[in-house]
C-alpha positions in Angstrom: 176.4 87.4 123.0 174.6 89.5 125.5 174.9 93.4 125.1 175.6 94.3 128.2 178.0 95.7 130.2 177.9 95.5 134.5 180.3 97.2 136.5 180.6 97.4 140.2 183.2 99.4 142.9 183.0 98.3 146.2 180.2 99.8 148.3 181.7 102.0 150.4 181.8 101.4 154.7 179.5 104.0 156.3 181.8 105.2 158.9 183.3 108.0 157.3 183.3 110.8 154.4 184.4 110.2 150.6 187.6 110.6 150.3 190.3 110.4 147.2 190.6 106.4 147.1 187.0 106.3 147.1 186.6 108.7 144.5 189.5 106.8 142.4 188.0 103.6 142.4 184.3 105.1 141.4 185.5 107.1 138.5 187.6 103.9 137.1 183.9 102.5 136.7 182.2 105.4 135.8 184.4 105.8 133.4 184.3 102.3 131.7 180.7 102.9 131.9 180.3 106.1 130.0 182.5 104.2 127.2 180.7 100.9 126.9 177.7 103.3 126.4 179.3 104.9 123.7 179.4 101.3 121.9 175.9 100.9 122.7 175.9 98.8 125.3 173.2 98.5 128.2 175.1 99.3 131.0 174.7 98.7 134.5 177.1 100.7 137.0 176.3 100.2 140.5 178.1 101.4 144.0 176.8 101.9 147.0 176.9 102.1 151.2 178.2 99.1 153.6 176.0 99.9 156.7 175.9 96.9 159.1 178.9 96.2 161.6 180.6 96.8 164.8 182.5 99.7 163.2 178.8 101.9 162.4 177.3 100.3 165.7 180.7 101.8 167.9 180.8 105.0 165.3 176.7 105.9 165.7 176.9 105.3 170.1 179.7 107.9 170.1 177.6 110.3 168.4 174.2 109.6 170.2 172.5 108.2 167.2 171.1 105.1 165.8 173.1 103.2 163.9 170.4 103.5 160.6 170.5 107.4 161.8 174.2 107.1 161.3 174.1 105.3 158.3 172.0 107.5 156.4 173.7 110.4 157.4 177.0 108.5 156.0 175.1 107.2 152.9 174.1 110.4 151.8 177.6 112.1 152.1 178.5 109.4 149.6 175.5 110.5 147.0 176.2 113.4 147.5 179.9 113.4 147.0 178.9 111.8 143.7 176.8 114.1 142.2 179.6 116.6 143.2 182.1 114.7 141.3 179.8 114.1 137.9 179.7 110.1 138.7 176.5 108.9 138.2 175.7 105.3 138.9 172.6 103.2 137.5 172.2 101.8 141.4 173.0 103.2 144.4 172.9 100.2 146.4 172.4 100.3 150.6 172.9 97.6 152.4 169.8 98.2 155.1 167.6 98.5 152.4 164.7 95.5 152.3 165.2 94.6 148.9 169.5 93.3 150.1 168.1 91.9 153.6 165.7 89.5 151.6 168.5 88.6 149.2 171.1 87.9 151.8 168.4 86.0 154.0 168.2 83.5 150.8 171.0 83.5 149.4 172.7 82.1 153.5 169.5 79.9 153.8 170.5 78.2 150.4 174.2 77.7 152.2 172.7 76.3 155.1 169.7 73.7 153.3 172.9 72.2 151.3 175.5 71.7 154.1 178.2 74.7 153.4 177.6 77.1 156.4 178.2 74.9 159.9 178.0 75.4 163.3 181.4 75.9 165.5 183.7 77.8 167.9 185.9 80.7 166.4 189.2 81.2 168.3 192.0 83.7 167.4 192.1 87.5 166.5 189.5 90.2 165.2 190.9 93.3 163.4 188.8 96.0 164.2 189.9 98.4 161.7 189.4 96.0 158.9 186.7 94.4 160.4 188.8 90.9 159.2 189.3 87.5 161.7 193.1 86.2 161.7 193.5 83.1 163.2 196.7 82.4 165.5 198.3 80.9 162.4 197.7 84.3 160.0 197.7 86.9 162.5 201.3 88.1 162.3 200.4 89.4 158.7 199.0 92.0 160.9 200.9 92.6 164.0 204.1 91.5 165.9 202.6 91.6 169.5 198.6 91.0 168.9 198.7 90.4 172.7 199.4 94.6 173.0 198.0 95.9 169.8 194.8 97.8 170.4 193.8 97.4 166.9 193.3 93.7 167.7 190.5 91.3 169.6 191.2 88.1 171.3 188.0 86.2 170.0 186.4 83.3 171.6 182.2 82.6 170.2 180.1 80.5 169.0 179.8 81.4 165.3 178.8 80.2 161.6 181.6 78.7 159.4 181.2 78.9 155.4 183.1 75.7 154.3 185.8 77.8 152.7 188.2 75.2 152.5 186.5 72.8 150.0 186.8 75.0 147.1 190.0 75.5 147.2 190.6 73.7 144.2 187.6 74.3 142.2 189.0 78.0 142.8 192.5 77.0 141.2 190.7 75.4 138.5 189.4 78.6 137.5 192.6 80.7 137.8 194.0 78.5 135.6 191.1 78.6 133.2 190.4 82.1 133.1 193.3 84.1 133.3 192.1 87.4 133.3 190.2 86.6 135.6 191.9 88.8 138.4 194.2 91.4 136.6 197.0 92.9 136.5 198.7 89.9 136.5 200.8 90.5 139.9 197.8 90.7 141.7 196.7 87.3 140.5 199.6 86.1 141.1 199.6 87.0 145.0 195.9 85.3 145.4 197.1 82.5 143.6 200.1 82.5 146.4 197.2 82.6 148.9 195.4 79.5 147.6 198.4 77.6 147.4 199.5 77.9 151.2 195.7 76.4 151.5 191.8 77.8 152.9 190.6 77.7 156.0 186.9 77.8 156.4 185.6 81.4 157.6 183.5 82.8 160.5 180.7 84.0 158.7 178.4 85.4 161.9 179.1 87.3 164.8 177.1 86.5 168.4 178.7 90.1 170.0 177.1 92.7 167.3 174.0 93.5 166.9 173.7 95.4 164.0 173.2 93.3 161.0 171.3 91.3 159.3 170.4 88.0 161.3 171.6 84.5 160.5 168.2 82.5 159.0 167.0 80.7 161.8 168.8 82.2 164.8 168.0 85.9 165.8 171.4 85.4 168.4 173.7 85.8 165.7 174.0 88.4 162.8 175.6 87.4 159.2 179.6 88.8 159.1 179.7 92.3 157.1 182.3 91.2 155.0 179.7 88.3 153.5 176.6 89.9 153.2 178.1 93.2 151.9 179.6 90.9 149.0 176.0 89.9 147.9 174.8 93.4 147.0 176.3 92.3 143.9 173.7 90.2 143.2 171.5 92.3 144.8 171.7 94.9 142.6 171.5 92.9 139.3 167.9 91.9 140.3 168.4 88.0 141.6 165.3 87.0 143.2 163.9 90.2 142.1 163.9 89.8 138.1 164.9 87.3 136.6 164.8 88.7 133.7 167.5 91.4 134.6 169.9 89.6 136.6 170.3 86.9 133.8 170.6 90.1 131.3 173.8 91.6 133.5 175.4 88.8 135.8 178.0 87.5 135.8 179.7 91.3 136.0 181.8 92.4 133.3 184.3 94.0 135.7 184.1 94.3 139.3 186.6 97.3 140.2 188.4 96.9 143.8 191.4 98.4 146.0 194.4 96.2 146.3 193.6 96.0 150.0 190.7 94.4 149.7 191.3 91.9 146.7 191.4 88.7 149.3 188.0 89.3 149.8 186.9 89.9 146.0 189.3 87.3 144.6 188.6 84.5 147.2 185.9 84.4 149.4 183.5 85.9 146.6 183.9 83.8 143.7 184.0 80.8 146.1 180.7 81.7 147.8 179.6 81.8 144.6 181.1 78.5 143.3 178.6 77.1 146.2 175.5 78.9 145.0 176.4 77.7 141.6 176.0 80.9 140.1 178.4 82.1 137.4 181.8 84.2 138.4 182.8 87.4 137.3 184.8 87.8 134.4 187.6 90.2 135.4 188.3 91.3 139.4 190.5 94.7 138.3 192.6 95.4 141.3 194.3 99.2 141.3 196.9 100.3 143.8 196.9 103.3 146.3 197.4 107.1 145.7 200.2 108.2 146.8 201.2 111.7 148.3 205.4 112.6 148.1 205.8 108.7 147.9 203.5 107.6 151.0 200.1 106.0 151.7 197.7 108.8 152.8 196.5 109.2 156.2 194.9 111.4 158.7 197.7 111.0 161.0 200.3 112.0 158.5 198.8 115.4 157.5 199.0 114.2 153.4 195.3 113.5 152.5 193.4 115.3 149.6 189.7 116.2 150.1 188.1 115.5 146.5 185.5 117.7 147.1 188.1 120.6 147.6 190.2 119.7 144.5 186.6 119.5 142.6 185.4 122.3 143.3 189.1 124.6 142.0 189.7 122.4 138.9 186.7 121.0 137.7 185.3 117.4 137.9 186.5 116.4 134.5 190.4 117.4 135.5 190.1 115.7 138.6 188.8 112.8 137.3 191.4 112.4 134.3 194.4 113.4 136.1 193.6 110.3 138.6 193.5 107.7 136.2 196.4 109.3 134.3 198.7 109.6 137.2 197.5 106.0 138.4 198.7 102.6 136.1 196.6 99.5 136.2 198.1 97.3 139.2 200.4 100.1 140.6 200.5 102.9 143.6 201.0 106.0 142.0 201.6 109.5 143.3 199.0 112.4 143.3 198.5 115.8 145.0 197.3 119.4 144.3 200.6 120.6 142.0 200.4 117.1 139.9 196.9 118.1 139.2 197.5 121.8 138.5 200.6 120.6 136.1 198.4 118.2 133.8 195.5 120.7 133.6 197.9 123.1 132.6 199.6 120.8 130.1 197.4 118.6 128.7 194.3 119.8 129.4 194.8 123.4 128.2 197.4 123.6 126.4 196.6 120.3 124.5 192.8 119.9 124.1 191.8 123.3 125.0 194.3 125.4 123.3 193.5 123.6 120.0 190.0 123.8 120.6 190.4 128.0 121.0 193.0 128.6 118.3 190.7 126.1 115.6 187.0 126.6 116.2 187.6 129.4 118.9 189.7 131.4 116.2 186.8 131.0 113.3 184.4 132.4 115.7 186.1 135.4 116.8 186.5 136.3 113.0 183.0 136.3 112.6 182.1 132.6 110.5 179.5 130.8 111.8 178.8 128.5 108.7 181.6 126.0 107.8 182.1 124.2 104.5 184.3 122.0 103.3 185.9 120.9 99.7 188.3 118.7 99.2 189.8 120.2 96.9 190.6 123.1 99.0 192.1 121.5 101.2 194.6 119.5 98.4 197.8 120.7 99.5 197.7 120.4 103.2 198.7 116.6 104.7 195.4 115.2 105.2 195.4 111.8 104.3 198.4 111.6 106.6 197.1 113.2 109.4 193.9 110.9 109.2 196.5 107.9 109.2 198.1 108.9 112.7 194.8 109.7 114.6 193.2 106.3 113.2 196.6 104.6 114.4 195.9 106.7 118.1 192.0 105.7 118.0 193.0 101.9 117.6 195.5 101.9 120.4 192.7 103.8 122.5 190.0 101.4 122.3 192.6 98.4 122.4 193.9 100.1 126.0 190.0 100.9 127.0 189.5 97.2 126.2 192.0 95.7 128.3 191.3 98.1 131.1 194.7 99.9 130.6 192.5 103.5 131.0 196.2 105.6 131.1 197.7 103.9 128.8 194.2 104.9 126.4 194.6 108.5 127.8 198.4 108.7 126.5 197.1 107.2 123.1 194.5 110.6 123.2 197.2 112.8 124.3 199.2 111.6 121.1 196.3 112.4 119.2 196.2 115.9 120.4 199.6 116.5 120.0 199.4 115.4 116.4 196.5 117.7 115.5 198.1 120.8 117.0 201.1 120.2 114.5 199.2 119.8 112.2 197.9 123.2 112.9 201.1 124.8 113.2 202.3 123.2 109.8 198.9 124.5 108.5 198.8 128.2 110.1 195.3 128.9 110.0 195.7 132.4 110.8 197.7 132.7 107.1 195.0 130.9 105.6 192.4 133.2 107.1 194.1 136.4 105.3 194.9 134.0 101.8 192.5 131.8 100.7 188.9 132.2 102.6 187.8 128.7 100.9 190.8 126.4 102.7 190.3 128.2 105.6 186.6 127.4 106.2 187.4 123.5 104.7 190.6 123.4 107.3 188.0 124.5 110.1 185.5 122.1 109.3 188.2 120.1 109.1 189.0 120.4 112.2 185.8 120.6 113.5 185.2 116.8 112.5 188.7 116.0 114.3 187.9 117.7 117.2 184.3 115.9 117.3 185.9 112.4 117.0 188.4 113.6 119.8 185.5 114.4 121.8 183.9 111.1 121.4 187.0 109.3 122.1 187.7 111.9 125.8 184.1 111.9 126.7 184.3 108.9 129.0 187.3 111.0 131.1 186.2 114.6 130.6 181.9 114.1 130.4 181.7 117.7 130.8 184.3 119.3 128.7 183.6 117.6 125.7 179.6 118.0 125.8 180.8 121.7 125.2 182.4 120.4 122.1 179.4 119.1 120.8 177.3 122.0 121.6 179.6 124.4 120.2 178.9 121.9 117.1 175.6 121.6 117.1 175.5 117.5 117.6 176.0 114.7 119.9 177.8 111.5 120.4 177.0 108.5 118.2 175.2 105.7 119.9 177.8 103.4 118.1 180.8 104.9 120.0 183.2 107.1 117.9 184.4 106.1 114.3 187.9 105.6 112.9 187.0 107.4 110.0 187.1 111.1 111.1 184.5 112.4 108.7 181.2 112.2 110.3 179.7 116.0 110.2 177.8 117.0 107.3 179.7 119.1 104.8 178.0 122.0 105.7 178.1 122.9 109.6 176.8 126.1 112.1 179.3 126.8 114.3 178.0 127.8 118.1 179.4 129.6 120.6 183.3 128.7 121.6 183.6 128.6 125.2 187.0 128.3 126.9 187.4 124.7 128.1 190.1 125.0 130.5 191.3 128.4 131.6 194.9 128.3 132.4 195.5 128.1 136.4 198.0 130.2 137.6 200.4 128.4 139.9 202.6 129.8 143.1 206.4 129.7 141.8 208.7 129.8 144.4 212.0 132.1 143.7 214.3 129.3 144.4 212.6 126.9 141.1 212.6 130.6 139.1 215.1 130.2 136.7 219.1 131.1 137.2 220.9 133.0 135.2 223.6 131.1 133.7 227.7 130.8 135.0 230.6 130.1 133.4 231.4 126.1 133.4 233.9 124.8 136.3 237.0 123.5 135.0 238.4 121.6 137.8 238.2 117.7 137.8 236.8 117.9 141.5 233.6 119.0 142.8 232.3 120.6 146.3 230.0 119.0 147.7 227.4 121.8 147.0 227.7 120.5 143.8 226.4 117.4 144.1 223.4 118.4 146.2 222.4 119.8 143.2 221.9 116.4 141.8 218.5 115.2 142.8 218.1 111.8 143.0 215.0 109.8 143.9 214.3 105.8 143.9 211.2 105.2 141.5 209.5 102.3 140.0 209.2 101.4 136.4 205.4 101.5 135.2 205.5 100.8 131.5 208.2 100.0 129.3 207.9 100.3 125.5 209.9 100.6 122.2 211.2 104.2 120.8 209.1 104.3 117.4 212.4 105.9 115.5 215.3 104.0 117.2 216.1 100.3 118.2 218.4 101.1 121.0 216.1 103.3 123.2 213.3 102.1 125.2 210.5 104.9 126.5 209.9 104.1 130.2 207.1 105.8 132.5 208.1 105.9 135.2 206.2 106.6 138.9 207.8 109.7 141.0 207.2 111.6 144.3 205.9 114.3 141.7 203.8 112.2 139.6 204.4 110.0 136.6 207.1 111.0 134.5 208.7 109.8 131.1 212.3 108.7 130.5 214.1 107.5 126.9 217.0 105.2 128.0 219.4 103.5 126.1 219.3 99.9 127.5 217.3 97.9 124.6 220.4 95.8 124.0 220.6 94.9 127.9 217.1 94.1 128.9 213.2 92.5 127.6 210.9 95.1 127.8 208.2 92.6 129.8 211.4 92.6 132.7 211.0 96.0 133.5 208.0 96.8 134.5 208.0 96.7 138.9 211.6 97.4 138.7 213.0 100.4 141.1 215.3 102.5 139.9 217.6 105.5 140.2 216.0 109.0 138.5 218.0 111.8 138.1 215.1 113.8 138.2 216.0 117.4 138.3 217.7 117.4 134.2 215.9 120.0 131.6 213.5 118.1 129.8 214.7 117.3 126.1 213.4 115.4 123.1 215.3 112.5 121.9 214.6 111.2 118.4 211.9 112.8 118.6 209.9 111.6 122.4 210.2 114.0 125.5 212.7 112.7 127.9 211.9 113.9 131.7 215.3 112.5 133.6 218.0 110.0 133.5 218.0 106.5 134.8 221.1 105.7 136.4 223.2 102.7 135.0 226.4 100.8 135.5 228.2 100.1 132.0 231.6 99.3 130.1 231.4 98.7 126.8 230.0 94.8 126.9 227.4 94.9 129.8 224.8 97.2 131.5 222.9 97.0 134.5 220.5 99.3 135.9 221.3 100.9 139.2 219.0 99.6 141.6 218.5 98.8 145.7 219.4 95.5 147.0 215.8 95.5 149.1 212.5 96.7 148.0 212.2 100.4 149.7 209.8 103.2 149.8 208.9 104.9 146.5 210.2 108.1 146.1 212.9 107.8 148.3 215.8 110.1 148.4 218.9 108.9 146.8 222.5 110.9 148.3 
C-alpha cells in the first residue's frame, strides 16, 4: 500500500481576487494535508491558477493588458492570499506554464490517435459566466428566456467533440462499485441523477477565443478551459514528467470541489479519464456554499467577507477553524464576522486557550520552570478516568478526519477540551499550589502531556496556535501523528515561556440584546401581539442528528441558522430514525436561554405537533430559503 496522500482544490479562474469560497475550499485540503503528515504520510497538496479563456481574454482588454499580464497579476493575488492565510501547498500549479501546455497537448493528441475527440458543428447556448455550453435541450437549467438573457450566447462553430456519451455506462459501473466515490452521499446521488437522464458528447474546442492552448494539429481552434484546466491534475503529479512521481501519488486521494462545479469533477473528469485508461480518483468531496444571514454571497447583495480582512483581526488559525466548524460535509452553512468573533471567543479562548493559561500559564507565573511527575502524587485525582474520555474523543477524531467529516472531528476536540477543563476545576490547581507542591508539579506535567496530545490532535486546524504549545514545551509533533496514550513527555520537562493563545475580542453589544431586568409573570390566558414578536422563529435545516449519551428519548441535533450552527436536544427519538433527519427543515425557536439537558447544552427549541400517540415535526410544505423568518 502506497504511503501517500494527494489532495487537490480546484485551481482557481484568474479573473478575480481570493475570496471566502476560495479560501474554504483550500483550507479543507490544507488541512487534510497537514494531518496525513502527521501519520507520516508523503503528501502532495496542490492548487493553483485557471488562466486561459474568453473570461481573462475579455477581463485583460478592459484593462489594457495582455491576457499573460492579466493572469499573472491574478495568479499572484492567489499566492499571495495564501501565504496570508498560512495555506501552503506542495504545487502551485498555472495553467500557462510549459510544463501543463506539453501535458495537455498529449494527453488531447492521445484522444484524437484513438477515435474519442471528433470533428462537428456545436449549436445551442454558451454561459458566459460559467464559461459552460447548454444545448437547447439543457439550457432552461439556466434561464427562462435565453433568447433575452445577457448572460447567455447563441453558438453556432465548428468545434471538437470528446465522445462523452460512450462512457456513460462504464461511469455507472463505477458509482456502483465505488461508493465513496463522490461524497456526501446527496451529492452522488444528484450525478447519478445526471447519468441516468443520459450524456451527450461535449464541445471540447472553441474557434472564437484565442487565448488557450491550441487543439494538436489545428492552430484555428483552442482546447475548451473547462478540459484542459481538468488536466493540471495530472499535471501536477508528474505524468509525462516522472514517472516515478505520478505513479507514487495518482490516482488522488481526495480531490476537494464546490458543489457548483461537481458536474465537471464527477463527470466529465473521471470519464476523460476512463478514455486515457488511467486510474480515477478515490473520493470527489463536494462541500456546499457559505452563507451570510441565510443567502449565497454576492457582490451585488452587499454580504461578502474579504478573507484577507477577517485574517488579518482574528488570526489565520481562527479563521481557518471557524470555517470548517461552521460548514458540514455536503451542506451550505452560514458564516460572517460575529459567528467568527463568537467561536473565538468560545471555543478558542475560553476552551483551548483559557486552559492552556490557567494550567501551564498558571505554573509559570508562580515561578516553576521544571515539571516532574509521580504517580503517586497524583493517586487521588481521576486520572485513569480522565485518560479514558480523551482516548474515547481521539478515536472519534481520527474516525471523523478519516471519513472527511472535519466538524464533526473538531466537535470530537471540543469535547476533549471541555473534559480537561473539568477536570481542572474538580482538581483546583491553585489549592494544590498552596498544599502539596509535589501534586501540583505532577498535575502540571500532567497536563502538560494532555495539552501536547491536544496539540497534535488541533494542529491540522490551528498550525499556528499549537506550534506555541510545543514551544512553550520544549518539543514537536511526532512524525507518527498523535498517540492515544497521553503520556509521551519525559517525566522530567522545562517549561518555556506561556504566551496567550487567543486574547479575548471584545465585541460591540447593542443595548437592545443587553440584558432586561426581570417583570412579574402575565396571568391572563391571552397575549398581545407584542408578545409574540418576541418569539423568534426561523426555518433551519437539520445537519447532524445523533443519540443523547445519558437518555433514550432525546436526540442532539445541529442544526444550521442565519447565526451559525447551533445545537438542539429534542425529544423525538420515539417518532423518527436518526439517518431521516439529516436535510430536513425545521422550525427553531431560536431566541430561548441556553440550558443543559441531561447534561448537553441545548441552544433552542424545534417546533413539533404532538398528542400523546404521534409526533411530527413542524416543517414547510416546499423547500424554502434557509434562515427564513417564521411569524
Amino acid at each position: 500500500m502506497k504511503n501517500s496522500f494527494y489532495v487537490t482544490t480546484p485551481i482557481y479562474y484568474a479573473n478575480g481576487t481570493p475570496h471566502i469560497g476560495h479560501a474554504f475550499t483550500t483550507y479543507l485540503a490544507d488541512t487534510l494535508a497537514r494531518y496525513h503528515r502527521h501519520f507520516g504520510k508523503q503528501v502532495r497538496f496542490t492548487t493553483g491558477t485557471d488562466e486561459h479563456g474568453q473570461k481573462v481574454q475579455e477581463v485583460a482588454q478592459q484593462n489594457n493588458r495582455t491576457p499573460l499580464e492579466q493572469a499573472d497579476l491574478i495568479s499572484q493575488r492567489f499566492r499571495d492570499a495564501w501565504v496570508e492565510l498560512a495555506i501552503g501547498p506542495d504545487d502551485f500549479i498555472r495553467t500557462t506554464e510549459e510544463r501543463h501546455k506539453k501535458v495537455v497537448n498529449n494527453l488531447v493528441k492521445k484522444l484524437m490517435d484513438q477515435g474519442d475527440i471528433y470533428k462537428g458543428i456545436y449549436k445551442g447556448w454558451y454561459l458566459i459566466e460559467e464559461e459552460d455550453f447548454y444545448p437547447e435541450s439543457r439550457v432552461h437549467e439556466v434561464s427562462d428566456d435565453p433568447e433575452n438573457d445577457p448572460r447567455l450566447q447563441r453558438v453556432e462553430e465548428e468545434n471538437y467533440f470528446f465522445k462523452l456519451s460512450s462512457y456513460t455506462e462504464k461511469l455507472k459501473a463505477h458509482y456502483e462499485q465505488e461508493p465513496d466515490f463522490v461524497l456526501p452521499r446527496n451529492r452522488r446521488n444528484e450525478m447519478l441523477s445526471f447519468l441516468e437522464q443520459g450524456l451527450d458528447d461535449i464541445s471540447i474546442s472553441r474557434a472564437k477565443v484565442s487565448w488557450g492552448i491550441p487543439v494538436p494539429g489545428d492552430e484555428g481552434q483552442v482546447i475548451y478551459v473547462w478540459i484542459e484546466a481538468l488536466m493540471n491534475y495530472l499535471t501536477s503529479a508528474g505524468i509525462y514528467q516522472s514517472e516515478e512521481q505520478f505513479s507514487h501519488y495518482w490516482p488522488a486521494q481526495v480531490q476537494i470541489v464546490g458543489k457548483d462545479i461537481l458536474k465537471f469533477h464527477a463527470i466529465y473528469w473521471p470519464a476523460l479519464l476512463l478514455a486515457l485508461d488511467l486510474p480515477l480518483p478515490k473520493t470527489i468531496l463536494a462541500h456546499g456554499w457559505i452563507l451570510s444571514g441565510g443567502e449565497k454571497m454576492s457582490k451585488s447583495k452587499g454580504n461578502t467577507q474579504d478573507p484577507l480582512t477577517l485574517c488579518e483581526r482574528f488570526g489565520s488559525d481562527a479563521l481557518r477553524y471557524t470555517l470548517i466548524r461552521e460548514v458540514s460535509l455536503g451542506q451550505d452553512g452560514n458564516f460572517d464576522q460575529d459567528i467568527l468573533a463568537n467561536r473565538y471567543n468560545v471555543e478558542l479562548a475560553n476552551d483551548l486557550g483559557n486552559l492552556f493559561s490557567r494550567t501551564l500559564g498558571f505554573a509559570r507565573k508562580r515561578g516553576e520552570s521544571e515539571l516532574k511527575y509521580t504517580r503517586q502524587s497524583v493517586k487521588d485525582l481521576p486520572v485513569d478516568e480522565l485518560y479514558q474520555k480523551l482516548g474515547d474523543c481521539l478515536r472519534e477524531y481520527k474516525e471523523q478526519m478519516d471519513s472527511f467529516q472535519l466538524s464533526r472531528a473538531q466537535e470530537a476536540l471540543v469535547k476533549a477540551l471541555q473534559t480537561l477543563n473539568q477536570f481542572v476545576d474538580a482538581s483546583k490547581p491553585w489549592q494544590l499550589a498552596k498544599e502539596n507542591q509535589e501534586c501540583f508539579l505532577s498535575f502540571t506535567h500532567l497536563m502538560a502531556n494532555c495539552l501536547y496530545t491536544m496539540a497534535q490532535a488541533f494542529h491540522p486546524f490551528l498550525p499556528q496556535s499549537c506550534d506555541k504549545i510545543f514551544r512553550t514545551l520544549g518539543t514537536q509533533p511526532k512524525e507518527t501523528g498523535y498517540s492515544i496514550e497521553l503520556s509521551q513527555l519525559k517525566d522530567s520537562i522545562q517549561l518555556g515561556e506561556t504566551p496567550t493563545l487567543f486574547p479575548k475580542i471584545k465585541l460591540e453589544t447593542s443595548k437592545s440584546s443587553e440584558k432586561q431586568p426581570s417583570k412579574k409573570k402575565n396571568k391572563q390566558k391571552s397575549i398581545t401581539i407584542e408578545d409574540f414578536e418576541k418569539v423568534k422563529m426561523e426555518l433551519v435545516t437539520i445537519l447532524e442528528a445523533s443519540s443523547h449519551p445519558d437518555a433514550e428519548k432525546l436526540l442532539v441535533l445541529q442544526v444550521s441558522t442565519s447565526q451559525g450552527k447551533r445545537q438542539v436536544v429534542s425529544g423525538i427519538s420515539k417518532y423518527y430514525e436518526l439517518g431521516d433527519l439529516p436535510g430536513k427543515q425545521v422550525v427553531l425557536v431560536k431566541n430561548l436561554e441556553e440550558v443543559e439537558i441531561r447534561g448537553v447544552k441545548s441552544q433552542g427549541m424545534i417546533l413539533a405537533a404532538s398528542n400523546k400517540k404521534e409526533l411530527s415535526l413542524v416543517t414547510v410544505d416546499s423547500k424554502i430559503q434557509e434562515g427564513s423568518r417564521v411569524s
